[in-house]
PADOGU-528740 format. One record per residue (C-alpha): residue number from 0; z, x, y; residue in three letters; chain. Coordinates in nm, 4 decimals, m for minus. Layout:
<rs>
   kemar          z          x          y   domi   kolmi
     NUM          Z          X          Y    ALA       A
...
</rs>
This chain:
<rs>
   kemar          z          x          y   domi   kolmi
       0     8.9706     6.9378     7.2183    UNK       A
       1     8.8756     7.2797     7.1945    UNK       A
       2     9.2091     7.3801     7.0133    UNK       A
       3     9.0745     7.2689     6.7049    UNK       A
       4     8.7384     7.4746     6.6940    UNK       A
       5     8.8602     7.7179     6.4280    UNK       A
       6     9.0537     7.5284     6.2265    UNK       A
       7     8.9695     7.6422     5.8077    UNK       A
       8     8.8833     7.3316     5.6495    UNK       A
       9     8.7093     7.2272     5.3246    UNK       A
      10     8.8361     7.2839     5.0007    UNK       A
      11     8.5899     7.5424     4.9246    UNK       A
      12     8.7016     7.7594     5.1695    UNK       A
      13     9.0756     7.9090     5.0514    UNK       A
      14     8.8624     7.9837     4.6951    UNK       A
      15     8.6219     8.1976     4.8163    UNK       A
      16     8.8054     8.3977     5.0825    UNK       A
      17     9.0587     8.4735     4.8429    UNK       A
      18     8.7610     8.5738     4.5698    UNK       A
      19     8.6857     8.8491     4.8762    UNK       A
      20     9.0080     8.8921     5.0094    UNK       A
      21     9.2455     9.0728     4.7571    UNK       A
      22     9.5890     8.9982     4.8568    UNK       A
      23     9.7895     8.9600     5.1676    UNK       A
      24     9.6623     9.2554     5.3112    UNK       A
      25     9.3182     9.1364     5.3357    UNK       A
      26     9.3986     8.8295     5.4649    UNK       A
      27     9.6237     8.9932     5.7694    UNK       A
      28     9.3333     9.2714     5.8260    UNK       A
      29     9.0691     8.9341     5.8495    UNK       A
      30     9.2648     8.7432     6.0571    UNK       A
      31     9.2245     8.4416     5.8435    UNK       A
      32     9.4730     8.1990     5.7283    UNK       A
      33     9.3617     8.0390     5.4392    UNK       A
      34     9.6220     7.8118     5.2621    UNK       A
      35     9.6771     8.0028     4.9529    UNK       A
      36    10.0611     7.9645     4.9328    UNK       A
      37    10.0542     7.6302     4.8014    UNK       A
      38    10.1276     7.7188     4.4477    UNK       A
      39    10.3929     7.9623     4.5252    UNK       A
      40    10.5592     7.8450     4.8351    UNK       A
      41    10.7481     8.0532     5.0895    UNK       A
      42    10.9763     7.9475     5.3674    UNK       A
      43    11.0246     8.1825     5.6108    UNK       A
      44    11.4152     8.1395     5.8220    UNK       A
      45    11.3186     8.1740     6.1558    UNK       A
      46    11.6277     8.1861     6.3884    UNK       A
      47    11.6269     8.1220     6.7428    UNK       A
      48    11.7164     7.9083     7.0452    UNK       A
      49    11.5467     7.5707     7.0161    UNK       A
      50    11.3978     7.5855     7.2964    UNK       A
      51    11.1480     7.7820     7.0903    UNK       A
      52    11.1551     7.6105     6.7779    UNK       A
      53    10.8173     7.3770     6.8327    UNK       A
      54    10.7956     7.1519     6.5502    UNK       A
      55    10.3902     7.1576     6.5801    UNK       A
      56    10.3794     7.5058     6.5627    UNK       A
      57    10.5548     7.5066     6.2729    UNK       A
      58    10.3494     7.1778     6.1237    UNK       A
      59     9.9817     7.3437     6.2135    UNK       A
      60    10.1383     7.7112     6.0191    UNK       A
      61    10.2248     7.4855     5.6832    UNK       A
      62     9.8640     7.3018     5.7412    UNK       A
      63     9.6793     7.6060     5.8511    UNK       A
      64     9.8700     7.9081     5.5702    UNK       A
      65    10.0801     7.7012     5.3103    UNK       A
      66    10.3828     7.8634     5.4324    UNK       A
      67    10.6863     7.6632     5.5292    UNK       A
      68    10.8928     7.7404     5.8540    UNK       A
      69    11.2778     7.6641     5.8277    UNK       A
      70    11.4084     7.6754     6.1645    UNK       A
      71    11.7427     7.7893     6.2281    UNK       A
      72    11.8529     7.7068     6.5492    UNK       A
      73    12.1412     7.8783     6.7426    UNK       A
      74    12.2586     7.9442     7.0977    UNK       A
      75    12.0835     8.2721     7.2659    UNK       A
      76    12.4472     8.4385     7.2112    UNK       A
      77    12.4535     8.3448     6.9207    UNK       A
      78    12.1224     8.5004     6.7789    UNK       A
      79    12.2216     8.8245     6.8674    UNK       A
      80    12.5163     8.7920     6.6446    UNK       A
      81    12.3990     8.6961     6.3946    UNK       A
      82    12.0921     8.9588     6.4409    UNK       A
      83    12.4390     9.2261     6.4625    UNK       A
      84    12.6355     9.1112     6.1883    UNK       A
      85    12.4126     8.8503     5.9440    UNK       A
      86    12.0344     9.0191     5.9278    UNK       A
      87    12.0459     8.8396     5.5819    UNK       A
      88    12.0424     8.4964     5.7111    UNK       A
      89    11.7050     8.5593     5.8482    UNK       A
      90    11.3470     8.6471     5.8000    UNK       A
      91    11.2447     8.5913     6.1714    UNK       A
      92    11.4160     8.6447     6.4819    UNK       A
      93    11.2989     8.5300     6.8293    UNK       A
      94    11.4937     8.7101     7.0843    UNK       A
      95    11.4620     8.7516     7.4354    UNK       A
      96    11.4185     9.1328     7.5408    UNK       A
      97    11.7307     9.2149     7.7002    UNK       A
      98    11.9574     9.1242     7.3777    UNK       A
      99    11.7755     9.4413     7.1964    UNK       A
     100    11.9970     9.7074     7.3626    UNK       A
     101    12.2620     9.5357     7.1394    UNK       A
     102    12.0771     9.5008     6.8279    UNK       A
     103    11.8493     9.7987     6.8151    UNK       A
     104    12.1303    10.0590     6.7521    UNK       A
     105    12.2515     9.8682     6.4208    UNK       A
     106    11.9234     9.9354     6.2368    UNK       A
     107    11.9195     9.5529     6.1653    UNK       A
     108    11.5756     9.5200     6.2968    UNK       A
     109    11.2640     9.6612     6.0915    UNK       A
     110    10.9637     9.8203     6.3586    UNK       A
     111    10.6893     9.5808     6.3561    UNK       A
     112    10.4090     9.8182     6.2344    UNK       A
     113    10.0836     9.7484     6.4956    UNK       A
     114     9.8581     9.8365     6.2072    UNK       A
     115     9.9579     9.5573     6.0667    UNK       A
     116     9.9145     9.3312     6.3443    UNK       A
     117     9.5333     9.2159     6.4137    UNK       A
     118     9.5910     9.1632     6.7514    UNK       A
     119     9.8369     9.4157     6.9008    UNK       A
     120     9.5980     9.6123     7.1225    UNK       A
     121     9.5563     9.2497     7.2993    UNK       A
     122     9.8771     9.2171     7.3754    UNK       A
     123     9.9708     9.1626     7.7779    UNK       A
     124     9.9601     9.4861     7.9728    UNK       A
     125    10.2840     9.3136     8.0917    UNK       A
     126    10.4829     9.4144     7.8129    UNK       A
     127    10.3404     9.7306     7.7415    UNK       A
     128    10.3030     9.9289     8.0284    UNK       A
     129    10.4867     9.7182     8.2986    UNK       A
     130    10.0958     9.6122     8.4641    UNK       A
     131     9.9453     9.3405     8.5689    UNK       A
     132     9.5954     9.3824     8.7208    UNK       A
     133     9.6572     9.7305     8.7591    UNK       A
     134     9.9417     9.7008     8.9139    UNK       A
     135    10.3178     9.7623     8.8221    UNK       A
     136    10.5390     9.4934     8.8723    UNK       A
     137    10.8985     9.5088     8.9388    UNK       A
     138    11.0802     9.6334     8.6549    UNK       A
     139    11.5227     9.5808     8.7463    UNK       A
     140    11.6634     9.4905     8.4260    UNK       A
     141    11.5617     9.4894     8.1139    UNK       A
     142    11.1576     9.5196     8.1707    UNK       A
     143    10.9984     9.4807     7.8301    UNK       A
     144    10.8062     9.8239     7.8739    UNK       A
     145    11.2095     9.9913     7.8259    UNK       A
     146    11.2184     9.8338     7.5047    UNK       A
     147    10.9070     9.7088     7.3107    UNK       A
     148    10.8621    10.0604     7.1011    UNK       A
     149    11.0466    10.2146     6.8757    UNK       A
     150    11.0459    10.5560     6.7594    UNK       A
     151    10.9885    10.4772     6.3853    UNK       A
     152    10.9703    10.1630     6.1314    UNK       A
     153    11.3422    10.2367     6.0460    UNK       A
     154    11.4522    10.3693     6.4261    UNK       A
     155    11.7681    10.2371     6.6445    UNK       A
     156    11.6945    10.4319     6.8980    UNK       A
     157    11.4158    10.2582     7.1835    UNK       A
     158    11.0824    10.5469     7.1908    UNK       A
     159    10.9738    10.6533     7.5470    UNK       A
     160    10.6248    10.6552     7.4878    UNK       A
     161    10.4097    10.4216     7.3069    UNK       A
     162    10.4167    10.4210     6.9175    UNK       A
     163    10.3034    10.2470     6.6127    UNK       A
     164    10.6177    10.0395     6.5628    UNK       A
     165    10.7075     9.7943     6.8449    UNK       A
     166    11.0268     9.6475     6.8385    UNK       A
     167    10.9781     9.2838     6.9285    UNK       A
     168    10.6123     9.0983     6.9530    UNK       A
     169    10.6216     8.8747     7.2384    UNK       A
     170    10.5882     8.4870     7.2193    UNK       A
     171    10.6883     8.3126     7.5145    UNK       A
     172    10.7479     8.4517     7.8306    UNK       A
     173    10.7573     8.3420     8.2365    UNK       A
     174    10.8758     8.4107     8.5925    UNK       A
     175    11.1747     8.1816     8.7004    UNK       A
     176    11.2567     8.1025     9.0721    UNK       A
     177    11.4301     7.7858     9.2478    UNK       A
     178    11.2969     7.4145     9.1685    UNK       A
     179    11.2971     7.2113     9.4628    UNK       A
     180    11.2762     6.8359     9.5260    UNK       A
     181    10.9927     6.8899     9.8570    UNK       A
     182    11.0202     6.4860     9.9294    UNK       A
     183    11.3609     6.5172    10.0092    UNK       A
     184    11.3445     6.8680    10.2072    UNK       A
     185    11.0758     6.7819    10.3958    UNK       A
     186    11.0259     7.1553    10.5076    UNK       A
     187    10.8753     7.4768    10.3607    UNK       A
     188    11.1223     7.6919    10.1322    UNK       A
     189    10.9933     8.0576    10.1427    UNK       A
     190    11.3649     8.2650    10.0409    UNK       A
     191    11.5781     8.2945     9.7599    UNK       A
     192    11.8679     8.2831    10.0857    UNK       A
     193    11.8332     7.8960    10.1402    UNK       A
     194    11.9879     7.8288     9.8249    UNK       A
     195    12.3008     7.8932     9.9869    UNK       A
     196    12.1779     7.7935    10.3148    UNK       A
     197    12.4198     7.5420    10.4602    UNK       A
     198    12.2094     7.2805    10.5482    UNK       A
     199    12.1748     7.1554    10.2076    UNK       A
     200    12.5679     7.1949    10.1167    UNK       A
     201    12.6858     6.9540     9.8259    UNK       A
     202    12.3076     6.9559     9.7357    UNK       A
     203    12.2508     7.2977     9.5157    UNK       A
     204    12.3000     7.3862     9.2128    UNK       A
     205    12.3277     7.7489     9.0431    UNK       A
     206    12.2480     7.8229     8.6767    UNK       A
     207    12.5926     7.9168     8.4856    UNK       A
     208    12.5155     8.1352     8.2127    UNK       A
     209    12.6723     8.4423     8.3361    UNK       A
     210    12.3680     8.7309     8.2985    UNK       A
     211    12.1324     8.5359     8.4375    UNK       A
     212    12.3085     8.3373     8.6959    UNK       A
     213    12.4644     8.6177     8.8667    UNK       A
     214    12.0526     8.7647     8.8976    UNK       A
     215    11.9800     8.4421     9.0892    UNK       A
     216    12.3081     8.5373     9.3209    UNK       A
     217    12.1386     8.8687     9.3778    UNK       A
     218    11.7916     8.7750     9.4521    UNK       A
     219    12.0058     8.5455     9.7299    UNK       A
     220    12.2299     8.8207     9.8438    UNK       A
     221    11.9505     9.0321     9.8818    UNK       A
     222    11.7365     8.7794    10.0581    UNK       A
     223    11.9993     8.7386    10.3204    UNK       A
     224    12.0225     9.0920    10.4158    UNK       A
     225    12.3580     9.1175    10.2840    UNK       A
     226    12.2921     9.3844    10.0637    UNK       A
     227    12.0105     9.5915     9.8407    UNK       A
     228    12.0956     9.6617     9.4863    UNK       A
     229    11.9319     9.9563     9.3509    UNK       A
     230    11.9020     9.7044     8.9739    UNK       A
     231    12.0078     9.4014     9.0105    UNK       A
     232    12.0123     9.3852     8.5554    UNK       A
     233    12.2719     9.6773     8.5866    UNK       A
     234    12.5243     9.6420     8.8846    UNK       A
     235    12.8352     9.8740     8.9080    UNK       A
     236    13.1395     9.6808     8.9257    UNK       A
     237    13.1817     9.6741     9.3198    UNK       A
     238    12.8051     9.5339     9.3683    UNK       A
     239    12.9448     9.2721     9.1026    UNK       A
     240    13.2234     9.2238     9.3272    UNK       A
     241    13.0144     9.1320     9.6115    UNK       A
     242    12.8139     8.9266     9.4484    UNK       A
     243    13.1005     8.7194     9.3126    UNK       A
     244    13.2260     8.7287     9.6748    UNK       A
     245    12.9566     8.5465     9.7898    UNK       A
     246    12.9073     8.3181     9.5205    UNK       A
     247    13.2939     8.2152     9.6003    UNK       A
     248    13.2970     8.1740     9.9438    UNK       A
     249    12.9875     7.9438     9.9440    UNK       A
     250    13.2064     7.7168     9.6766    UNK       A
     251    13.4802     7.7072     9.8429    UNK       A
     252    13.2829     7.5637    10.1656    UNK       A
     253    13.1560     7.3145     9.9317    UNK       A
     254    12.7704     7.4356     9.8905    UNK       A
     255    12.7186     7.3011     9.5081    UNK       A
     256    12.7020     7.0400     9.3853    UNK       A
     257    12.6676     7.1403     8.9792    UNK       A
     258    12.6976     7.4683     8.7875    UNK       A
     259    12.4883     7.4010     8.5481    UNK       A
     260    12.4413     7.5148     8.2004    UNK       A
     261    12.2270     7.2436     8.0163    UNK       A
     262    11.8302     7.2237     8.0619    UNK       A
     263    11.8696     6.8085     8.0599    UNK       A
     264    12.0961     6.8601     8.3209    UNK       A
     265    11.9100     7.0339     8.5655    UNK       A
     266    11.6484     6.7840     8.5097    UNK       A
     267    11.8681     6.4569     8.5806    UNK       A
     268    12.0784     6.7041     8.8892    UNK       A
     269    11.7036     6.7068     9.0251    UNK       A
     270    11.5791     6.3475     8.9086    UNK       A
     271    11.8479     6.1818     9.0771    UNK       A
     272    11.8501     6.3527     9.3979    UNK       A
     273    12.1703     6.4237     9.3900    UNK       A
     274    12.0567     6.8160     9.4163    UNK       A
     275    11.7412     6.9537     9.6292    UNK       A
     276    11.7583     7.3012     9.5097    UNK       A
     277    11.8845     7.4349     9.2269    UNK       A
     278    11.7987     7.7817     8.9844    UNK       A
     279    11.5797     7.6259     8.7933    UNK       A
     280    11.3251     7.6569     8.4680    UNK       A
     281    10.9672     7.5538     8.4688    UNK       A
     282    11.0120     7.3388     8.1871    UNK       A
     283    11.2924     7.1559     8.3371    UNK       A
     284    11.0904     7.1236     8.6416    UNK       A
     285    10.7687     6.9987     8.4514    UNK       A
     286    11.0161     6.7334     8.2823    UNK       A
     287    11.1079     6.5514     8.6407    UNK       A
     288    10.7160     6.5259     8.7130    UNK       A
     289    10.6348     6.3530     8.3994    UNK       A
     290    10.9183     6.0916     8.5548    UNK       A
     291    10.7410     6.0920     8.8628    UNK       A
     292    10.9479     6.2732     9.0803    UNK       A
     293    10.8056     6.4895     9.3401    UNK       A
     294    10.9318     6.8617     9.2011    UNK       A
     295    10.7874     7.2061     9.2830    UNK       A
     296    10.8349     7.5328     9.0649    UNK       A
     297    10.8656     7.6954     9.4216    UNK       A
     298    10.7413     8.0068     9.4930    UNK       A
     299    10.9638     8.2700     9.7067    UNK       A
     300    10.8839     8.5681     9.9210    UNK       A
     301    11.1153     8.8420     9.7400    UNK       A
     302    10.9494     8.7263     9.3957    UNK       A
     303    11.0659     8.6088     9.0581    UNK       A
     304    11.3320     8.6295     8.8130    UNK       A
     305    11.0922     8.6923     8.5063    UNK       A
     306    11.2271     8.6877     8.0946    UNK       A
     307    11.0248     8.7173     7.7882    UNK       A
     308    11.0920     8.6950     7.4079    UNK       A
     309    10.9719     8.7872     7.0694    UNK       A
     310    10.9765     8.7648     6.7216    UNK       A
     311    11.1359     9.0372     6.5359    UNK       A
     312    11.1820     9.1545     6.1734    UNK       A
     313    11.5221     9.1816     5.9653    UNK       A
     314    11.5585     9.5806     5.8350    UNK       A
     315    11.6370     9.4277     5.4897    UNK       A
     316    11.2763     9.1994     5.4764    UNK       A
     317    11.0708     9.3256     5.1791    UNK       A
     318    10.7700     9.1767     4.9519    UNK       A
     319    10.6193     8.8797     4.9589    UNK       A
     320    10.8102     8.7453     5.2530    UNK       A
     321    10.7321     9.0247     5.4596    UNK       A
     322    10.3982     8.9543     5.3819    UNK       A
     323    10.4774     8.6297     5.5310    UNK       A
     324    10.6460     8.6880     5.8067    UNK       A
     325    10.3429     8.9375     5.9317    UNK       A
     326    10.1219     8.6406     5.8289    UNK       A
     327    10.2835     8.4196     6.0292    UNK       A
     328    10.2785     8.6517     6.3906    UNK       A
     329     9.9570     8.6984     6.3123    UNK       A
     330     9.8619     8.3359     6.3194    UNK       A
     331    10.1515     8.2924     6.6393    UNK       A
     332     9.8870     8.5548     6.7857    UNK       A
     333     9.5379     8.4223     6.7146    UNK       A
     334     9.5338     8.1249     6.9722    UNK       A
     335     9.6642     7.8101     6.9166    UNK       A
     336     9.9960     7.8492     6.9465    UNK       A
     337     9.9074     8.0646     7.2692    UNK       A
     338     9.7078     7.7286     7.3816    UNK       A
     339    10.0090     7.5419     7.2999    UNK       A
     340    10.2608     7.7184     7.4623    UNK       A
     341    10.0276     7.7505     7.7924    UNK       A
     342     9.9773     7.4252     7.8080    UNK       A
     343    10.4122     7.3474     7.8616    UNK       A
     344    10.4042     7.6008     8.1252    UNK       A
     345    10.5021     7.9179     7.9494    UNK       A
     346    10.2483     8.2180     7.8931    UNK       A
     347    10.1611     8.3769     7.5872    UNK       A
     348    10.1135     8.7549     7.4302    UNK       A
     349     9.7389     8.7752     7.3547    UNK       A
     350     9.5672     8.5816     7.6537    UNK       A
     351     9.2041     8.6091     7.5383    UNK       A
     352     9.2746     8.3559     7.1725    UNK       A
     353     9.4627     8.1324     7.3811    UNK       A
     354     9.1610     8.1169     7.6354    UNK       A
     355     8.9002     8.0417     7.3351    UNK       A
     356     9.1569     7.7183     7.2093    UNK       A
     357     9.1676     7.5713     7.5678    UNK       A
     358     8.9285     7.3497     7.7578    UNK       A
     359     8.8051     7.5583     8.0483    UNK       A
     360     8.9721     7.2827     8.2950    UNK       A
     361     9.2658     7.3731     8.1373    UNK       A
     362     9.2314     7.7455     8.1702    UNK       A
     363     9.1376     7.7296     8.5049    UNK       A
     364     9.4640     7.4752     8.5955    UNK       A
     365     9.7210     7.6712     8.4193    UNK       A
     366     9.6292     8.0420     8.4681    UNK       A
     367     9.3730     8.1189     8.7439    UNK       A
     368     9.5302     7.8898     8.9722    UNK       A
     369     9.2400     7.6836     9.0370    UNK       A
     370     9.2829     7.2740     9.1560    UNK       A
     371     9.2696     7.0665     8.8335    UNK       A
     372     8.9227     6.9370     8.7814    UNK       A
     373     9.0580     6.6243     8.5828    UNK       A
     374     9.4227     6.5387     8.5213    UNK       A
     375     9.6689     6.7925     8.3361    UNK       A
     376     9.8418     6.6988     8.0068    UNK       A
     377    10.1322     6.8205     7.7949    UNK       A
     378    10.0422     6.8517     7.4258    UNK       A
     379    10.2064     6.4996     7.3751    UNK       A
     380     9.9969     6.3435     7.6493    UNK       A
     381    10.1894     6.3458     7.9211    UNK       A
     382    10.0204     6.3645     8.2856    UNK       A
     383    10.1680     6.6855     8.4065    UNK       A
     384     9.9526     6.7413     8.7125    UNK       A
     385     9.6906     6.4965     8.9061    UNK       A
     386     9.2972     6.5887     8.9361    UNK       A
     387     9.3292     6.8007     9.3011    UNK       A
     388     9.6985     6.9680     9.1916    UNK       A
     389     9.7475     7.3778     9.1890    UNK       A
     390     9.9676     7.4986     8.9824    UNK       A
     391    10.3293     7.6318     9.1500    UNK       A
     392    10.2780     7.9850     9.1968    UNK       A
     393     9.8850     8.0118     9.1674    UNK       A
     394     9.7854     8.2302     8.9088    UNK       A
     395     9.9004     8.4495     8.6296    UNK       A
     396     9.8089     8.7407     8.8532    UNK       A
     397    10.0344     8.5932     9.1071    UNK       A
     398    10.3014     8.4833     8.9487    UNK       A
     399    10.3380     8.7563     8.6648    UNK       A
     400    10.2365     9.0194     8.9579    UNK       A
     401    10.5083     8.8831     9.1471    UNK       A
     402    10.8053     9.0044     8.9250    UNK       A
     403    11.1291     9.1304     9.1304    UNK       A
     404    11.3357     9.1662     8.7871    UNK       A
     405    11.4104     9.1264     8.4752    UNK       A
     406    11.6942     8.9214     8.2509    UNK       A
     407    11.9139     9.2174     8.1624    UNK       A
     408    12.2969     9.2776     7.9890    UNK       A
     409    12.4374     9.4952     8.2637    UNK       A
     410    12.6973     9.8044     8.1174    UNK       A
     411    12.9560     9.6322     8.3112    UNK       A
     412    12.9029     9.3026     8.1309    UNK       A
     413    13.2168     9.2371     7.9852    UNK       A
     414    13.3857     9.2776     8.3656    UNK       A
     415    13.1135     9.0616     8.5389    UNK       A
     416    13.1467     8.7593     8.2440    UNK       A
     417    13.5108     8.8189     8.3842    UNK       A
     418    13.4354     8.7905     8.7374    UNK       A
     419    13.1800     8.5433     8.6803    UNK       A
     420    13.5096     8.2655     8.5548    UNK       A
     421    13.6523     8.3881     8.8496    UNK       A
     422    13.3503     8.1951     9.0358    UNK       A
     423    13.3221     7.8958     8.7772    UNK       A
     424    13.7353     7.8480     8.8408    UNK       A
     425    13.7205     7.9001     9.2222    UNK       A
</rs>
């Protein structure tokens, strides 16, 4: 496999890079990850959802740098409290985007200085000026361009302009939409509106986490011509009224099935049959193929729900762990965990090192949107797609350029969580 190419190896190696590279500084400036840690071991606390926390990834660092990664894993609420009131139980953060409106102003987050990053000028155009193939995407919510720079290293306040300090470095990222089960709908879904569309009541499913759910309900709304939100990531209470309203009424005349909140549930809601469309993720949706079920990531007319996270640095992080830390995005950035995480479905930061660790079958599958010259597998060998198969949603030009909005925490948020019950007890 070609993820392997530039693997260090040899004991020689580690001796005579560190003979030329003095310190920790050379070593992030070279891009090289030699494993000189061994004798004085770090472990870098690196909180986040575990959806995130990859056991490889965190197995090839140790192999690759000597340093250890202790995961500490936590609901996405709860790592932005913990980011808010605990930036000593860290050394890492991944975050999604939208929660940095909450943690920014504390000062609890360090800017990531881009000097110090090898790759930052390689970063997506997605997250730094809101492009994709020269062409700006939709950017309701909270787009990462609104918050990826900071004004200084020890800023709370988000800088309108790019800088030297970002706030977050991206690591996964992707474009959500509506899983289907096509064997069982036997027609072509083209709208976010036939999610509520009666002839599939008892058989759909919404997602109930309360920010992102109620973005589904207005990609619908707006679908059906019911109403146009001028950002959907930042309604005023009487758009969150309507929404509610018309999340409510299609309960009441029975249209789900499930509101789910659990990623193995939407898989088994979609396995079993017992729902044909449902908000869904792609990983879920990659899950029910490897059981055999006939599942598409399904692509919609008025475009995608999109989200995106990164890894962040505590304010307080200092020394050798800091060192680390950098040391360790650095590596996240140089290509195999890009290769890793493409291969599941997600998309990474720096698309060129993730392009030089994958097969060019694999490249061509996964993001250009070309039929799979041989069959597609997960990292643990799983058949995800057939020789002949296209990927849901083509390419990374078409899916990423199809962005409607953005995961956002609205102003009103404490109201719509409140409105949102209202739903969930209807």
């Amino acid at each position: 496999m070609a993820d392997d190419c530039n693997d260090v190896s040899g004991p020689a190696a580690p001796l005579q890079r560190r003979t030329l590279l003095k310190g920790t500084a050379g070593i992030l400036a070279s891009g090289m990850f030699p494993a000189v840690h061994a004798a004085d071991p770090i472990v870098l606390r690196y909180l986040g959802t575990a959806v995130n926390q990859d056991k490889a990834i965190g197995e090839k660092f140790e192999k690759d740098t000597g340093i250890k990664i202790q995961y500490v894993a936590v609901t996405t609420d709860d790592v932005t409290k913990r980011a808010v009131t605990a930036p000593n139980s860290f050394d890492l953060i991944d975050t999604e985007y939208f929660s940095l409106k909450n943690i920014v102003p504390t000062g609890n987050l360090k800017g990531i200085d881009t000097k110090r990053i090898k790759n930052a000028d390689k970063i997506t155009s997605l997250f730094t000026t809101g492009m994709v193939a020269g062409k700006a995407v939709g950017d309701q919510g909270t787009a990462p361009k609104k918050v990826i720079y900071l004004e200084g290293e020890k800023s709370k306040v988000f800088a309108k302009a790019p800088t030297q300090f970002m706030s977050l470095i991206p690591t996964v990222y992707n474009a959500d939409t509506l899983g289907i089960r096509p064997d069982l709908i036997k027609r072509p879904i083209s709208s976010w509106a036939e999610l509520l569309n009666p002839e599939f009541k008892g058989k759909a499913a919404i997602l109930n986490i309360p920010s992102i759910g109620i973005m589904d309900a207005a990609m619908v709304v707006e679908a059906m011509g019911l109403y146009k939100y001028p950002d959907k990531g930042n309604m005023t209470k009487k758009e969150i009224d309507l929404t509610i309203k018309v999340l409510i009424e299609a309960k009441k005349a029975g249209q789900f099935r499930s509101l789910w909140k659990d990623f193995n549930e939407s898989v088994n809601l979609m396995a079993s049959g017992e729902v044909v469309i449902q908000s869904m993720w792609s990983p879920a949706v990659t899950a029910v193929r490897t059981k055999g079920i006939a599942c598409n990531f399904q692509p919609l007319k008025e475009g995608y729900r999109a989200w995106a996270a990164g890894f962040g640095l505590p304010a307080t992080l200092s020394g050798k762990k800091l060192d680390a830390a950098y040391e360790f995005i650095n590596w996240f950035l140089d290509g195999w965990a890009g290769a890793y995480l493409n291969r599941q479905g997600y998309y990474s930061a720096v698309l060129d090192t993730a392009k030089a660790k994958m097969d060019t079958y694999e490249w061509a599958y996964w993001m250009e949107g070309k039929p799979a010259a041989q069959d597609i597998k997960s990292p643990k060998g799983d058949v995800l797609a057939k020789k002949g198969d296209v990927r849901d949603g083509g390419s990374y030009e078409a899916r990423m350029g199809g962005i409607a909005c953005w995961n956002a925490v609205m102003d009103e948020n404490a109201y719509m969580v409140k409105k949102w019950n209202e739903f969930v007890a209807a």
